[in-house]
DOBARO-798592 format. One record per atom (N, C-alpha, C): x, y, z. Coordinates in steps of 0.02 Angstrom, whole numbers, plus 32768, in hexadecimal, padded with zeros to 4 digits. Layout:
BEGIN
XYZ/...
% end
This chain:
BEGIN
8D1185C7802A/8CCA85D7802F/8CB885E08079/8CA0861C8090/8C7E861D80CD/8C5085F880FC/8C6985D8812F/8C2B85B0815C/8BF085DD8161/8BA985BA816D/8B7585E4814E/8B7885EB81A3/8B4F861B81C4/8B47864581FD/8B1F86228237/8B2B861F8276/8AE085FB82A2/8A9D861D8275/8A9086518270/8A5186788250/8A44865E8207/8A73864581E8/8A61861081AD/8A4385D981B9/8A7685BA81D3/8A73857181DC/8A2685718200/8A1985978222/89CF859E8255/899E85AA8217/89AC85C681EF/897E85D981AC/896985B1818D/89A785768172/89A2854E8145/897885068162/8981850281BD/896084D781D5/890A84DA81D2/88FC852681E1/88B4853281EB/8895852181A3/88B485208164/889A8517812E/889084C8812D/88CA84B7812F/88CE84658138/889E84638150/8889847081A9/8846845581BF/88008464818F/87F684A08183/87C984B58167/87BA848A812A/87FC846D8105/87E0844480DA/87DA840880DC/87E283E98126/87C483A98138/879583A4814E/877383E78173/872A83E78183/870983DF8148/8716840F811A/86EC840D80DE/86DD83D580C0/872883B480B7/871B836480A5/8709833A80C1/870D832A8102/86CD82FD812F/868D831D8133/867B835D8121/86428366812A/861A834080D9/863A835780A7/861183418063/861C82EA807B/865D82B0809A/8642828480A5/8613827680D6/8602829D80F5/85C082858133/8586829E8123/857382C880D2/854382E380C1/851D82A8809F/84E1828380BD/84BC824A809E/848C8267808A/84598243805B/840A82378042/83EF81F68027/83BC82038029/839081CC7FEA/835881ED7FE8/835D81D97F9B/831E81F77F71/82E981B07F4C/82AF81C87F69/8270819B7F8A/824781AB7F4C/822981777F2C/81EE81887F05/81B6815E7F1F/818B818E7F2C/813C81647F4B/8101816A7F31/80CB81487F36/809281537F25/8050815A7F5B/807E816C7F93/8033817F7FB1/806981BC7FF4/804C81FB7FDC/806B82258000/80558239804F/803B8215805A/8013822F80B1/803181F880D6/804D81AC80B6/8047818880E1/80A9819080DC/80CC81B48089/810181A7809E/8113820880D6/80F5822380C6/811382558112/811082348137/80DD8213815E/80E782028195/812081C681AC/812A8198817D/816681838171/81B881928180/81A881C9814F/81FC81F28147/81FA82158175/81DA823881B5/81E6826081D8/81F0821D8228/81DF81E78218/81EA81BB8265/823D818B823A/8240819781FF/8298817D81E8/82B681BB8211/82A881EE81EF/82E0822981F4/82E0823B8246/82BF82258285/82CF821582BD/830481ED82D9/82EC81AF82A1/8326817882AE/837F818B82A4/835F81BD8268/839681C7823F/83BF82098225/83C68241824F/83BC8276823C/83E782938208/841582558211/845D826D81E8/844D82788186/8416823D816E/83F5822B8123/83D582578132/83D8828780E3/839F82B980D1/8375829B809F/833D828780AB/830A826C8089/82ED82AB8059/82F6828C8002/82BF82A87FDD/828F82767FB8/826182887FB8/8224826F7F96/81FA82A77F4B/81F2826A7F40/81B582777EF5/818582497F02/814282707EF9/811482457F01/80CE825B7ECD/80A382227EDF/808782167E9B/805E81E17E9C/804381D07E63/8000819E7E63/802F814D7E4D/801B81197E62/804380CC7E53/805780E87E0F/803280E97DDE/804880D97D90/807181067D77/807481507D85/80A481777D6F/80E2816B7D88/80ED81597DD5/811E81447DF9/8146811F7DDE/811D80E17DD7/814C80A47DAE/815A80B07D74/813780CE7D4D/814E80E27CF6/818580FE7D13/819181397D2F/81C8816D7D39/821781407D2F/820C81157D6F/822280E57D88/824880B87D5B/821E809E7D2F/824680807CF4/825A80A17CCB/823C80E47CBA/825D80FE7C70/82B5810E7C93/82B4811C7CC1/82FC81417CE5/832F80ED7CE2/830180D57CE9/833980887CFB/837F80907CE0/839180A27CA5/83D280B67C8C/841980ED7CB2/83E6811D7CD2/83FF81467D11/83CA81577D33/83CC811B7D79/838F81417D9E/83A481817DD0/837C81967DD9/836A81D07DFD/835F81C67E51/833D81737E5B/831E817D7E9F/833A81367EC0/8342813B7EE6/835C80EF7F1E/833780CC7F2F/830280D27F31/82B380C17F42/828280B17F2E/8260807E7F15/821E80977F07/81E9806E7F33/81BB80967F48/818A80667F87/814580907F8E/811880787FC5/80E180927FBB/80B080867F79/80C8803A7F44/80B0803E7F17/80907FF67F1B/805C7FF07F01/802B7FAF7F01/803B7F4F7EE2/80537F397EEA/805B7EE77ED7/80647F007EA5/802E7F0E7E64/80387F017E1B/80857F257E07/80767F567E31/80B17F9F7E11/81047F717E2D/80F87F567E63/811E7F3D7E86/81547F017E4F/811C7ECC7E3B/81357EAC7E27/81577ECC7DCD/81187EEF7DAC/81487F1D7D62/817F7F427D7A/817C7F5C7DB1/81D77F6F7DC3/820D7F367DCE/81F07F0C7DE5/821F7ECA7DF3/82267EAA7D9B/81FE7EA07D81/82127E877D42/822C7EB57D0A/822A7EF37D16/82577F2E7CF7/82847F317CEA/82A67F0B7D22/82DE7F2B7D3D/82FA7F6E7D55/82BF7F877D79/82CD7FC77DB3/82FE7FA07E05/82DD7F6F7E10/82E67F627E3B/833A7F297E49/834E7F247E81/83747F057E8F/83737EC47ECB/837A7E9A7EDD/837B7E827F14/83967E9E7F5E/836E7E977F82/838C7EB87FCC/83687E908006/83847E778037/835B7E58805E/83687E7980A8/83437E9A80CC/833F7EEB80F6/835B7EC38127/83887ED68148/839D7EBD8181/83717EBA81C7/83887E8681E2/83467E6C822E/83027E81820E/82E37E6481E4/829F7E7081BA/82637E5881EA/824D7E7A81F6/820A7E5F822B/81CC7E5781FD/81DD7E4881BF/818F7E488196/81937E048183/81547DF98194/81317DB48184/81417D958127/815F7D5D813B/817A7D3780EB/81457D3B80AE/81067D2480CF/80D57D3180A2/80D77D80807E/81047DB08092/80F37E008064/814E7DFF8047/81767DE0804D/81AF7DDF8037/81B47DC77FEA/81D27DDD7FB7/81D77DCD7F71/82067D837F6F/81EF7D4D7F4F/82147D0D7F43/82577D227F3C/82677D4B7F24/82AD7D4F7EFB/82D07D9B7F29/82A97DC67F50/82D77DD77F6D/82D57E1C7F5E/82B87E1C7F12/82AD7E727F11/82767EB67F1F/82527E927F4E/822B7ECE7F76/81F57EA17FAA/81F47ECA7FD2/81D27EB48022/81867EEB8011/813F7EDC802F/810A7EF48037/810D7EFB807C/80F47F3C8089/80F27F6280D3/80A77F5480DB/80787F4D80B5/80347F4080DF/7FF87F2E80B1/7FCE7F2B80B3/7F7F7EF680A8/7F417F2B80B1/7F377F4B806D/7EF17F5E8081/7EBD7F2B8071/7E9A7F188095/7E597EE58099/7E157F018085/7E087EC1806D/7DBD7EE58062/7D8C7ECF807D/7D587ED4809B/7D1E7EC380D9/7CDE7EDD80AF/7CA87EC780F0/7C657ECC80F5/7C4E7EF68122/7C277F2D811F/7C197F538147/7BD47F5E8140/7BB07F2B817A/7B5F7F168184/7B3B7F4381AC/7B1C7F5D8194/7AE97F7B81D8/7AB17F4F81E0/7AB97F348235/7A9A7EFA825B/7A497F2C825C/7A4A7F6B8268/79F47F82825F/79CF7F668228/79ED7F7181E6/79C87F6381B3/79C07F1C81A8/7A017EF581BE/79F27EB681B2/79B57E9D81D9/799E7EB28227/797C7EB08244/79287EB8822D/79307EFC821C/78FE7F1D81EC/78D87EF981B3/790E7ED5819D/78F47EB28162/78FE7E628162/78FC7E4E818C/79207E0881A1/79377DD78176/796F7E188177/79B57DE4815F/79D47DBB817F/79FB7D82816B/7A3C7D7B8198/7A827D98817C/7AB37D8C81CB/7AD67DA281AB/7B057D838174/7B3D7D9B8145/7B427D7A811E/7BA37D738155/7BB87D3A812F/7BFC7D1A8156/7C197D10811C/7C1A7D1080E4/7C3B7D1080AA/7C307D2D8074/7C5C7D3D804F/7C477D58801B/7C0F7D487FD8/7C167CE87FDD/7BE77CCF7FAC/7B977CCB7FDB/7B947CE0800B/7B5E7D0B8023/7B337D2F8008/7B5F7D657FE4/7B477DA47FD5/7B2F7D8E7F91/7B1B7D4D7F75/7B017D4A7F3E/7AC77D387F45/7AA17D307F81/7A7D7D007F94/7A2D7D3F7F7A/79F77D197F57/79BF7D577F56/79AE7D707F79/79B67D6D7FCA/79947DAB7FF4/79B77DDB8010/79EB7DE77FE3/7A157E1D7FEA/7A0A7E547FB1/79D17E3F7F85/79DB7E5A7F53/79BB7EA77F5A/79EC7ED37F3E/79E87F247F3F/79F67F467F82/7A227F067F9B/7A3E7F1C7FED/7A967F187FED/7AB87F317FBF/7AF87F377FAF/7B0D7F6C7F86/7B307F817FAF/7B607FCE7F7F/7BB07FB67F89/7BDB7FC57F55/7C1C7FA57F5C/7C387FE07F21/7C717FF07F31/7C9B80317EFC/7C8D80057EA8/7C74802D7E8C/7C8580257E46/7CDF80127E1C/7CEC7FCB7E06/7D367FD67DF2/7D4B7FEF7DD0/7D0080227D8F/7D1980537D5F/7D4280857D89/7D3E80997DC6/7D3F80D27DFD/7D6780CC7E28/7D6B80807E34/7DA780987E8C/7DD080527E77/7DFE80607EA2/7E2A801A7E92/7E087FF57ED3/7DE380067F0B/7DC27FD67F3E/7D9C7FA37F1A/7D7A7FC87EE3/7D437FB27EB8/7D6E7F737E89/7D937F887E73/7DBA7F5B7E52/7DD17F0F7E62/7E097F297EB6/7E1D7EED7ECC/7DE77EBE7EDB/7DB57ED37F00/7D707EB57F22/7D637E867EE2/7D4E7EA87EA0/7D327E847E70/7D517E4B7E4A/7DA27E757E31/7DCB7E357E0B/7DD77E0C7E40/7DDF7E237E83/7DE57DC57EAE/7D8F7D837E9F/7D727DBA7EAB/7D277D957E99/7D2B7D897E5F/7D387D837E17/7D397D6E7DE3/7D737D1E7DEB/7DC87D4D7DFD/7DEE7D147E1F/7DE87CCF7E2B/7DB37CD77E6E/7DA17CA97EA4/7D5F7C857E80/7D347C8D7E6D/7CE37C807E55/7CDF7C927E15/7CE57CAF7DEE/7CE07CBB7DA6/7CB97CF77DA2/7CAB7D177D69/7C917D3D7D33/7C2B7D247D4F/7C297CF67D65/7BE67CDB7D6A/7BCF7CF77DBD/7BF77CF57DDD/7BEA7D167E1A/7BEC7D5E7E21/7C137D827DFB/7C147DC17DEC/7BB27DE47DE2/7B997DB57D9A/7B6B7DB67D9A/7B327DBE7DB1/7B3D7D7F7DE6/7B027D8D7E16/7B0F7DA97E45/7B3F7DC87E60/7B467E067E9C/7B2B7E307E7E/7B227E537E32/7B147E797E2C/7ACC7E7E7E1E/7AA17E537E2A/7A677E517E3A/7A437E637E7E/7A807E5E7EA8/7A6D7E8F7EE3/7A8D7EC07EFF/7ABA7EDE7EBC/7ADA7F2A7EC7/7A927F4E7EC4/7A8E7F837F08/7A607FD17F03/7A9B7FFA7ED0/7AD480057EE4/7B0380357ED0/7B5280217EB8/7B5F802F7E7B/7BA680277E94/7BC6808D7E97/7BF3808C7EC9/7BFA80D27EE0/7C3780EC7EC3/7C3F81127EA3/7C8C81307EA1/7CD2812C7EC0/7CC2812F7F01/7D07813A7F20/7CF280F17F4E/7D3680E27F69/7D4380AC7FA1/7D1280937FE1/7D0880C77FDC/7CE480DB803D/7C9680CF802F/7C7980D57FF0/7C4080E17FD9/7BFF80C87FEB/7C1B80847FEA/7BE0804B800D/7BE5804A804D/7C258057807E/7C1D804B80AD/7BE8809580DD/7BF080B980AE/7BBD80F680CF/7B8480F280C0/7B5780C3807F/7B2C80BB8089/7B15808B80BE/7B31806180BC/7B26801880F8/7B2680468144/7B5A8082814F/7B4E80A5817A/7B1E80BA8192/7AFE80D5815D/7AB28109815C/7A8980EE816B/7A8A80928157/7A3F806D8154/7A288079811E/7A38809680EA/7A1B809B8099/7A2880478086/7A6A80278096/7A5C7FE2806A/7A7A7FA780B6/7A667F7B80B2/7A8B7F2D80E5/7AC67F4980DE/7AFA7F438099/7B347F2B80A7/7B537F4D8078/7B9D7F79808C/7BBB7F8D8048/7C0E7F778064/7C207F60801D/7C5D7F43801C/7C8D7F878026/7CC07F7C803B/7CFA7FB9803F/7D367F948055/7D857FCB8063/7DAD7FA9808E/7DA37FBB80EB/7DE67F8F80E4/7DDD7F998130/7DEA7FEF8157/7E0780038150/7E028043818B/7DC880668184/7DA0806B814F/7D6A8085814E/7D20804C8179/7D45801B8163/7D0E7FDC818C/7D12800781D2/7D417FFA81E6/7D5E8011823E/7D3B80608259/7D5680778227/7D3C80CC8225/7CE880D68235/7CCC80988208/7C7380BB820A/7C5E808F8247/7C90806A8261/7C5A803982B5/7C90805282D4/7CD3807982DC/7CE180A28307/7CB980EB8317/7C9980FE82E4/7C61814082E6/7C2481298316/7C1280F98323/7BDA80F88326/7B9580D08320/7B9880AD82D9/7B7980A3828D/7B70806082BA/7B32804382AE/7B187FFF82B7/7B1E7FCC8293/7B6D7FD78295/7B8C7F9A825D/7BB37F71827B/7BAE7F3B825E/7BFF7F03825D/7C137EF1822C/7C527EEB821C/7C7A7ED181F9/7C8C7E8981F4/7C927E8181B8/7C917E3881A7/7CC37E2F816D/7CED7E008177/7D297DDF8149/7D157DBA8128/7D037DA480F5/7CE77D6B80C9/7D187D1E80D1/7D167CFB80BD/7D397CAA80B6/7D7C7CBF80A9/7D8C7CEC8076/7DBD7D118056/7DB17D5A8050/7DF87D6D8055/7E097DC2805D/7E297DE78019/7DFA7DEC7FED/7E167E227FC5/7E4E7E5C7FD1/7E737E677FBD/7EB57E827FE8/7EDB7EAA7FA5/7EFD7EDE7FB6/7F207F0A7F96/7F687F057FB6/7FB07F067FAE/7FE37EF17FE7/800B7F467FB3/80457F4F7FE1/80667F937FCE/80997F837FF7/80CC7F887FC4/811F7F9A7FCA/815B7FC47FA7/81907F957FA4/81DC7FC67FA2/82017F8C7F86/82237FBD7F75/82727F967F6D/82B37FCA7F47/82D37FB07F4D/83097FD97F3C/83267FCD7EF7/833380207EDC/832B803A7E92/838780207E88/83977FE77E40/83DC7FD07E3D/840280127E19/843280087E33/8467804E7E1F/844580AE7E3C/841180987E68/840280D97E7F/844D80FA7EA0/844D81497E97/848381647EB7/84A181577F00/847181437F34/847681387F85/845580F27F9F/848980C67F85/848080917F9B/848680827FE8/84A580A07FFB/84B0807D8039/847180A78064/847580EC8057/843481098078/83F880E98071/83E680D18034/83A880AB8027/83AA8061804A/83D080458054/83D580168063/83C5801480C2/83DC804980D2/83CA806C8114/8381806E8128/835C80A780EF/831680A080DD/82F3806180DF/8317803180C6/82D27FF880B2/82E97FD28101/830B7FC28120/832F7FC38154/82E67FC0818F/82EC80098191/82B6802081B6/82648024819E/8257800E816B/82237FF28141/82067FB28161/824C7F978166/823B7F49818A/82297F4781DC/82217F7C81EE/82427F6B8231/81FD7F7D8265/81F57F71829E/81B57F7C82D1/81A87FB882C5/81CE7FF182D1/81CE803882C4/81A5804A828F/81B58044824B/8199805C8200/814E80228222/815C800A8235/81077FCB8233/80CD7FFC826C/8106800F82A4/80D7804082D8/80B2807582BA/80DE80A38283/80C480CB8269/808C80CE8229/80948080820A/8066806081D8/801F806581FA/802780468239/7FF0801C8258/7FC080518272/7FCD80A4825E/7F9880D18274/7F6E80D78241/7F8580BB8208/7F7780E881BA/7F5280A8818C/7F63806481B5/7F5680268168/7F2E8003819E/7F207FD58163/7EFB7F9E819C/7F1F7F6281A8/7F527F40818A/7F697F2181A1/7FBE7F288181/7FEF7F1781C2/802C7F29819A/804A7EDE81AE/808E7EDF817F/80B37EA1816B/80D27E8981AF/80D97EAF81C4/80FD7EB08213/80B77E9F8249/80C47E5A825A/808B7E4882AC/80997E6E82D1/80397E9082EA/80457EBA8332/80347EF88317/80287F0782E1/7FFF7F5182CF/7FDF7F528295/7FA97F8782B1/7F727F9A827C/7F517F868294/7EF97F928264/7EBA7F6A827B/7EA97F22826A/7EC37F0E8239/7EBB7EC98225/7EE37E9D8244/7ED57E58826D/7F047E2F8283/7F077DFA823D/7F357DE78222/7F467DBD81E8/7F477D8081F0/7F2F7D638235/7F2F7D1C8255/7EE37D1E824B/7EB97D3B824F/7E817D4A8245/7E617D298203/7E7F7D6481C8/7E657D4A8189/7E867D218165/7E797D158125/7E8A7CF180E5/7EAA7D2780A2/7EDC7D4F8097/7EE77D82806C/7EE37D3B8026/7EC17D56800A/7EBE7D367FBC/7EF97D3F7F91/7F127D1F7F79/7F487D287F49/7F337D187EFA/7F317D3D7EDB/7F1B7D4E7EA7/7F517D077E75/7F157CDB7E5D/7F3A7CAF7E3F/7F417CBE7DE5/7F277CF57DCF/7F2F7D047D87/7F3A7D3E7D85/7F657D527D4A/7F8A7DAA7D43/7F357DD27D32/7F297E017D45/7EFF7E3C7D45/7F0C7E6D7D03/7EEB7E6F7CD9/7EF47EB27C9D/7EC57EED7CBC/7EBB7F1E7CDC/7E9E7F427CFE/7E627F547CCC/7E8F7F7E7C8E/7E727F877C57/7E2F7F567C49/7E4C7F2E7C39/7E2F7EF57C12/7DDA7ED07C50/7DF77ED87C7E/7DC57ED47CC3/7D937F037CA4/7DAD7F4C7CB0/7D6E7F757CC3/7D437F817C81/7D577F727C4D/7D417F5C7C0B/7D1B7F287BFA/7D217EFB7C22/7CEA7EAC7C2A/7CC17ECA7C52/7CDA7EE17C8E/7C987EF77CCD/7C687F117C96/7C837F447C8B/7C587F7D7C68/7C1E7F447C31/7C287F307C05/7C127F137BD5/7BDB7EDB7BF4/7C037EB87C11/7BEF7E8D7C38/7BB77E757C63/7BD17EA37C9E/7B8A7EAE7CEC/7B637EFD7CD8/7B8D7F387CB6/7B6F7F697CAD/7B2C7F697C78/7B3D7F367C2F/7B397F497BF3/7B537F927BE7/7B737FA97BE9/7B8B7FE47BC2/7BB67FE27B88/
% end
């Protein structure tokens, strides 16, 4: 049999190479695929990872908490996504008892123990709060004082001087209320609503009337608190005894395809970085040292009984509405 030629042997090498590029390239080809529920805060997210990280090609699906997490579990058998985050306590914990989730504990974790899961399977990146947003004219105007707590706002000379989101309508409306049921009962509910002017549709609602001087005081969260006495608005903000609070996280999806990429992800979830970029967008994040809320400050309430959302806005209604 003939020795094959220098011009072979040179042939048969360039292929060889060519098919070791090919093959280190499909091994150095990474991703993770992200399911979120709030799409503004995860771009800004995935575009300060994919700095860190240029090598992971990040995909995302995104979407409202409840479709997310349904998704989320129906796939549990073969999931689809490495990820799931950006989604609220409740959703947080029905993924953890699903079994979507897995244990992971993010390496060098800079988030405060208080937002970490007992058991390990998902960390909360941040704290929307809920506040008081007073306009000191009207209180003036009408000589009020101001109020320093929330069991304040039951007091009669507040009465028809409160706008606060409706919880048929916003989930601001919601958290605000089931902590006040929570904390004080069904009986305090009551008489706040003897000095609701409005309850408003959306989140922000009361705090733009309290803006205007139409009412003393409308309940909202915090970046909008910040937003209407960073404008301008002859207001202050006020934290009650206790902080009605909404918290939002992650954790990682068990048997997702890119474990180790995801694991990368939540990584940087934990870390000063993902908290720098939180802290333009939330009011308070899990990580000390950003955002508007200092957490040494308040009291975040921890919700000592399970919530039926349903079943809430169905009493409200009946209830404080009569409807």
């Amino acid at each position: 049999m003939p020795s094959p030629s220098i011009k072979g042997l040179t042939r048969i090498a360039a292929i060889a190479a060519a098919a070791f590029t090919l093959a280190g390239g499909a091994a150095l080809a990474r991703e993770v695929v992200i399911y979120n529920a709030s799409d503004s805060v995860n771009t800004a997210l995935v575009g300060a990872f994919k700095k860190k990280h240029p090598d992971i090609d990040v995909k995302f699906v995104s979407g409202s908490t409840g479709p997310i997490a349904e998704r989320a579990i129906a796939e549990k058998g073969k999931p689809q996504a490495d990820v799931v985050y950006l989604v609220n306590n409740a959703a947080l914990e029905q993924l953890k008892q699903a079994g979507v989730f897995e244990p992971y504990e993010p390496r060098g974790s800079k988030i405060l123990p208080a937002f970490r899961d007992d058991d390990g399977f998902y960390s909360k990146y941040f704290a929307t709060t809920m506040c008081m947003v007073v306009n000191k004219e009207r209180l003036a105007q009408k000589g009020l004082p101001m109020p320093v707590t929330w069991e304040d706002l039951i007091r009669p000379a507040y009465r028809k001087e409160i706008s606060l989101p409706s919880p048929l309508k916003s989930g601001t409306g919601g958290a605000i209320l089931t902590t006040f049921v929570d904390a004080f009962g069904w009986p305090f509910v009551e008489n706040l609503h003897e000095n609701v002017y409005q309850y408003s549709d959306g989140g922000s609602g009361g705090a733009q009337l309290a803006g205007a001087g139409e009412v003393a005081i409308g309940l909202t969260f915090d970046t909008t608190c910040f937003e209407t006495k960073a404008s301008g608005k002859p207001v202050e903000i006020v934290y009650g005894r206790i902080t009605p609070n909404v918290t939002e996280g992650g954790g990682l999806v068990a048997g997702g395809p890119n474990p180790t990429e995801a694991k990368v992800f939540l990584d940087f979830m934990a870390s000063d970085d993902a908290a720098a970029v939180l802290g333009k967008v939330v009011g308070a994040t899990a990580v000390p040292g950003h955002g508007l809320v200092d957490l040494k400050q308040i009291t975040l309430w921890q919700m000592r009984r399970p919530v039926d959302m349903t079943a809430f806005r169905r009493e409200f209604a009946s209830r404080i509405l009569k409807q």
